[in-house]
N, C-alpha and C positions, 0 to 999 in steps of 0.2 A: 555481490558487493556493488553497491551505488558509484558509479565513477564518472565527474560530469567535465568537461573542458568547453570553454567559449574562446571561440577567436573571429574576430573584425576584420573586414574588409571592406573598406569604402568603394561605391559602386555608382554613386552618380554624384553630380553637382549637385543634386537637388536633396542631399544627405539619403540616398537611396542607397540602401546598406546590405550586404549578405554577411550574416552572423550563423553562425553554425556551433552546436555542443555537440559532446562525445555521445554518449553513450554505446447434255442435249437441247440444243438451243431454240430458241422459240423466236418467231419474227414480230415484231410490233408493229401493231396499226399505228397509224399515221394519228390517228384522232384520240389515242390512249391515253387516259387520263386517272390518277388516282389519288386518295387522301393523303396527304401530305403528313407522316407523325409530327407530334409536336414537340416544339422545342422539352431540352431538359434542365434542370436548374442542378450545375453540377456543384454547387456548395450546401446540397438540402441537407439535414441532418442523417447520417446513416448511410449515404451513398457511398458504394466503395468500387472500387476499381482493383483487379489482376496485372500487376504486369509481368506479360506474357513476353516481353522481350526488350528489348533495350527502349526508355520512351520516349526516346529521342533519335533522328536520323540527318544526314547532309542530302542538298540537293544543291549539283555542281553543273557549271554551265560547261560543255562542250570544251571550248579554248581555255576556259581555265582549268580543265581538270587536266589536260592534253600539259599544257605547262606545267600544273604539280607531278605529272608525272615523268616528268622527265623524259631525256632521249633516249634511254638503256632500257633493255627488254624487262626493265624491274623497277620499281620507283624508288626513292632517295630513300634510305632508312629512316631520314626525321620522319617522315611522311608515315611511314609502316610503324613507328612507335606513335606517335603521337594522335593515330586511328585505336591502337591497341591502351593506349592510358584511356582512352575515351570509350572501352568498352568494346570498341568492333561495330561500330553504328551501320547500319544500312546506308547505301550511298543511290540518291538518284541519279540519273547522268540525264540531264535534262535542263527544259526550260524555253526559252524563248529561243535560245538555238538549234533547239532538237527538231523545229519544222525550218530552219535551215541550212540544217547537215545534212552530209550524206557521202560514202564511197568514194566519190569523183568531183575534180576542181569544176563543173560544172554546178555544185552546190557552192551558197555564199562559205561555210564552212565547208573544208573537204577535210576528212574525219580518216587519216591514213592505219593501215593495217598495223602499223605499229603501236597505234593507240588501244589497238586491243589486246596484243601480245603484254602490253603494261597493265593493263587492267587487270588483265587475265591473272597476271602475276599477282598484285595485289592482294582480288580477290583471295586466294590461297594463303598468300601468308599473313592475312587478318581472320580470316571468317568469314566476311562484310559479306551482307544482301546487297546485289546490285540490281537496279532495277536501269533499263534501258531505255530511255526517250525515243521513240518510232518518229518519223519526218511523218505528219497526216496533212500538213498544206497542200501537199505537191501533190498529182495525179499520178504519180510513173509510182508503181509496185517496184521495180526492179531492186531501186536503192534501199528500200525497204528491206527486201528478201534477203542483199546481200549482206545492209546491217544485222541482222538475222540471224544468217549464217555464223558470220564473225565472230560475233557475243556469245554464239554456242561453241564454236570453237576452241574458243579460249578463257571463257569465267563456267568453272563446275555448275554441273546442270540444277545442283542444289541449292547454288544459289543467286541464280539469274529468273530473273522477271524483266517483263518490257510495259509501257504505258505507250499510249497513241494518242500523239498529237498533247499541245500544250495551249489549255485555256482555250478551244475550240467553241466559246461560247462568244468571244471578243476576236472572232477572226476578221470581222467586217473592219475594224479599227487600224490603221496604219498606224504605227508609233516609233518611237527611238528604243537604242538599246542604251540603259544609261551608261556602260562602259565601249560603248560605240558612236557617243554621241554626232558623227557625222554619216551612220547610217539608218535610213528609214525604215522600218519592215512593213513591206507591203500590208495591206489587207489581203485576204487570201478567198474570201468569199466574198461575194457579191448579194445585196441586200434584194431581197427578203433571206435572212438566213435564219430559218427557225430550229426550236429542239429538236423537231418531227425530220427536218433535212437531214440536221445533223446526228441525229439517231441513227437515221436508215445510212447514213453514209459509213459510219462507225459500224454497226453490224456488219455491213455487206465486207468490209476492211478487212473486220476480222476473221471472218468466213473464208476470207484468199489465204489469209497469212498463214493460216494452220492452227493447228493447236499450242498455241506458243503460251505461259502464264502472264497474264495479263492485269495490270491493275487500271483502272480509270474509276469517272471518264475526266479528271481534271480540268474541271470545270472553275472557274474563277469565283464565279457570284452565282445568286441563288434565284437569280428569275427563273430557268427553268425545274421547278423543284418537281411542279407532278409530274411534267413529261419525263424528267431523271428514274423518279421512285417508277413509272408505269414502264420506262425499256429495261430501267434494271431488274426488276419484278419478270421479266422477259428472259431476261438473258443475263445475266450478271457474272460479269465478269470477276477471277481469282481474289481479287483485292477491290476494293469502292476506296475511293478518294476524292480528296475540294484543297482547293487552294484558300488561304483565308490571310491576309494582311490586316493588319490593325489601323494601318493607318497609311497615307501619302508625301511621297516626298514630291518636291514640284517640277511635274511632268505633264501638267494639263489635265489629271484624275482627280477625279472630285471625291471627299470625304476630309474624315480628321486630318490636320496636316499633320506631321510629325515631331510635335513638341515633346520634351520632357513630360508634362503635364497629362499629355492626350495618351500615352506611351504607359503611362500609372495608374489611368484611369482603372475603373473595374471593367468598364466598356473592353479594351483591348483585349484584354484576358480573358476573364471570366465571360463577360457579353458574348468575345467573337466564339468561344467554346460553346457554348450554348446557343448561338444562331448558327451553328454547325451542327449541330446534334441529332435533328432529324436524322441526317445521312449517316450518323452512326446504329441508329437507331432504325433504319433501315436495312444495313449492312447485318447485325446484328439478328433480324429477321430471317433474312437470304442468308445467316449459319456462313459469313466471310467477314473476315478483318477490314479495320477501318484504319483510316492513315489520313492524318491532313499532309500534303504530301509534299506540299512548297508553300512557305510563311517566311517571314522575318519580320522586322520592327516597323516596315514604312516600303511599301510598294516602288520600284523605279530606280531601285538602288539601293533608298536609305538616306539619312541626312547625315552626312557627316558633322561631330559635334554631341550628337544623340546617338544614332545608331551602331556606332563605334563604341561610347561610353559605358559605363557601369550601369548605368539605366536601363540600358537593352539588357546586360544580366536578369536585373531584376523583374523585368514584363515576362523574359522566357520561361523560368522557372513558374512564374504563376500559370503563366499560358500551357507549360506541359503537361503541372498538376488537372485544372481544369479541365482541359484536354481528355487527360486519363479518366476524370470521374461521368465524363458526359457521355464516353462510351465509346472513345478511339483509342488504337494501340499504339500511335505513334507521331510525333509533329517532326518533319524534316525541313531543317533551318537551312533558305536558300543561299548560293554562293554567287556571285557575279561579277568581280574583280573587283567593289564598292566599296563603300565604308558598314556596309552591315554584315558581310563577312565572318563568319567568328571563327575562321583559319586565315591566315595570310601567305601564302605560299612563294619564298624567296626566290630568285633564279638562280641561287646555287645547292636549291633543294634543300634549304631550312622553314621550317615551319614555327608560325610566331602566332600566340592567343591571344584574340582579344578578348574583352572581359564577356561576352557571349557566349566563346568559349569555355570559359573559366567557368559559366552559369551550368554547362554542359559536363565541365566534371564532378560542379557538385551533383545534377544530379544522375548522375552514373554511380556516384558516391552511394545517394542516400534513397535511389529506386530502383536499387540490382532487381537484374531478371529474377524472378520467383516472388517480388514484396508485393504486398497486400495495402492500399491506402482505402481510409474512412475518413468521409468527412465529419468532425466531430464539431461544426459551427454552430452556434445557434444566432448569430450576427450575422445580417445581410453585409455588414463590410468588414466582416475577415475574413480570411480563408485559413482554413487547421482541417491538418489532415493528420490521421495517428497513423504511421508507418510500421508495420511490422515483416520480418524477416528473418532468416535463417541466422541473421548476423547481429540484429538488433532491433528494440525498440522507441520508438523516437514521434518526435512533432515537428512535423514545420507549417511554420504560421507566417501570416502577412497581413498588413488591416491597411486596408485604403481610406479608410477614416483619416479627417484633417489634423485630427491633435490625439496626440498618444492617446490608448486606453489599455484596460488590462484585463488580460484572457485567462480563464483559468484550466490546465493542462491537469486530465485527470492525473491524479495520483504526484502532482508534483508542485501544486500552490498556484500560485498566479504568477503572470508575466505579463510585464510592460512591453508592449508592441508600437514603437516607432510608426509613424507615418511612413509608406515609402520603405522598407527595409523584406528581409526574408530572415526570421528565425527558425531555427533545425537544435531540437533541443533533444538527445538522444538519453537512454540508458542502457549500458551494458558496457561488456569489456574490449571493443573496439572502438580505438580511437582515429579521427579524422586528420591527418596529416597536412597543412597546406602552410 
């Protein structure tokens, strides 16, 4: 029996709408160099994508995960439901804090044992993948090993991973932390700091630490692409991953600023997924999963106004679809105490959505683990993909086109597609509750 329900949710100023219906290791030369694959076009007709697991994850800075988790060897219950409505998403613990944490008040962050006895907790009564930010600025192993130690102690061995080091590409750069703005973070390397340094210093790392699983190399930008694809062709590590921002908030980083407009673009979405795609498609080669591993709407924080807004709903959802069909398993949406946030975590251990959030339960909603999405576009500016699943049949559309047009949905007539909006037009006998 055909059973269809719509319901509205306004999502930006800029009439940007979520509408939803029922229905053994090898060492690198220094001088290694190799073809770079080529971008993918993840709206081509036909491309589809597995999701192989939740396609969407968080990525929590150090101090603020430390405060959503409270002082009790367990974190707040909002915290433990409100991970569990979201599906159980993989959690990074990382970011620009993770090269200045560590064990002892001699880091800027000191990262006390209690913080992992919570974690630890956590992990268990969610599921959640956690992946652990290693400190790779600093030269001392010790704090390393004992971060190490700790994380194995206390988060199940099934479901701990660590990365090394964050954005190691932009180490030369000293910058602010936007929720610290009265501290500077060093530059950590000293110019000439090239891939080749930074490769060999990265193997030799992981050569001490042991056989720990590993994702990298979290790389920000894509200047070093061949010397990436020639270490990891080397040596590749458990997981390949990039960092990929859409845009800038103002911190002195050059590209899109972060307008409404720049945020809607196809550019943000669709673009930044396919100027990523190599490395999926590399990853994919080396037989390991791909993960863009830290994103949100506007690099530096976020602009409060936009990044906060329903408008960030709507860029996410495009940006995870895309994502999926370009040939990654996962976008983890970063945390920094900001306005781009899409958890806000209270000091009396309430947890409060922002509408990014909300972007995140529709689609846990409407990409449960096991669905299968096609792109069914034959327009360069829409996106339709036909979702199928254990639990339903459906579409979700969006056209970055300036003035409505109408898509036609096999099997179900045509549809007016708003500028700016996300339609999810399902068939079958589960209904969407919101």
């Amino acid at each position: 029996m055909l059973r269809w329900m719509r319901w509205w949710c306004t999502l930006a100023c800029l009439c940007a709408t979520l509408v939803a219906a029922v229905p053994a290791r090898a060492r690198m030369a220094p001088d290694m160099v190799a073809a770079v694959p080529a971008p993918i076009d993840p709206l081509a007709p036909g491309r589809s994508a597995l999701v192989s697991e939740s396609p969407f994850g968080l990525s929590i800075e150090y101090p603020l995960l430390e405060r959503a988790l409270g002082a009790g060897p367990c974190p707040p219950p909002a915290l433990v439901a409100t991970l569990r409505e979201l599906g159980a998403p993989a959690i990074r613990v990382g970011g620009d804090s993770q090269d200045l944490a560590g064990p002892t008040p001699t880091y800027h962050y000191d990262v006390p044992l209690s913080f992992w006895t919570a974690l630890g907790c956590l992990a268990r009564e969610t599921g959640a993948q956690i992946a652990v930010g290693l400190n790779f600025a600093t030269p001392s192993l010790q704090g390393e090993q004992t971060t190490i130690a700790r994380a194995e102690q206390a988060i199940p061995a099934a479901q701990l991973s660590f990365s090394l080091g964050n954005e190691p590409d932009l180490y030369t750069i000293a910058h602010i932390i936007p929720n610290e703005p009265g501290f500077l973070v060093p530059s950590f390397r000293s110019a000439p700091w090239s891939a080749a340094r930074f490769f060999g210093e990265w193997q030799a790392r992981r050569a001490v630490l042991g056989p720990i699983r590993l994702e990298g190399p979290d790389l920000a930008g894509t200047g070093w692409r061949a010397a990436t694809e020639a270490a990891l062709r080397a040596d590749p590590p458990a997981q390949i991953d990039a960092h990929g921002y859409p845009t800038v908030a103002p911190c002195g980083k050059s590209g899109l600023s972060a307008t409404p407009a720049h945020l809607l673009s196809i550019h943000a979405s669709v673009g930044m997924a396919e100027k990523l795609s190599w490395l999926a498609r590399l990853a994919h080669a080396l037989d390991r999963p791909a993960v863009i591993s830290e994103t949100n709407s506007a690099s530096c924080g976020g602009r409060p106004g936009v990044s906060d807004a329903p408008v960030s709903g709507v860029w996410a959802i495009r940006y995870v679809i895309a994502a999926l069909l370009a040939g990654f398993d996962q976008v983890r949406f970063h945390s920094a105490g900001s306005s781009y946030d899409p958890l806000v975590f209270g000091a009396d251990g309430s947890v409060t959505m922002r509408p990014l959030g909300r972007a995140l339960l529709f689609l846990h909603e409407w990409l449960p683990t096991g669905a299968r999405i096609v792109s069914i576009s034959h327009d360069p500016q829409v996106l339709a993909v036909k979702v199928t699943s254990a639990s339903r049949l459906g579409f979700i559309l969006s056209s970055f086109a300036a003035k409505t047009v109408r898509f036609a949905v096999p099997g179900g007539g045509k549809i007016r597609l708003a500028p700016n909006r996300i339609v999810a037009v399902g068939i079958g006998a589960h209904v969407v509750n919101h």
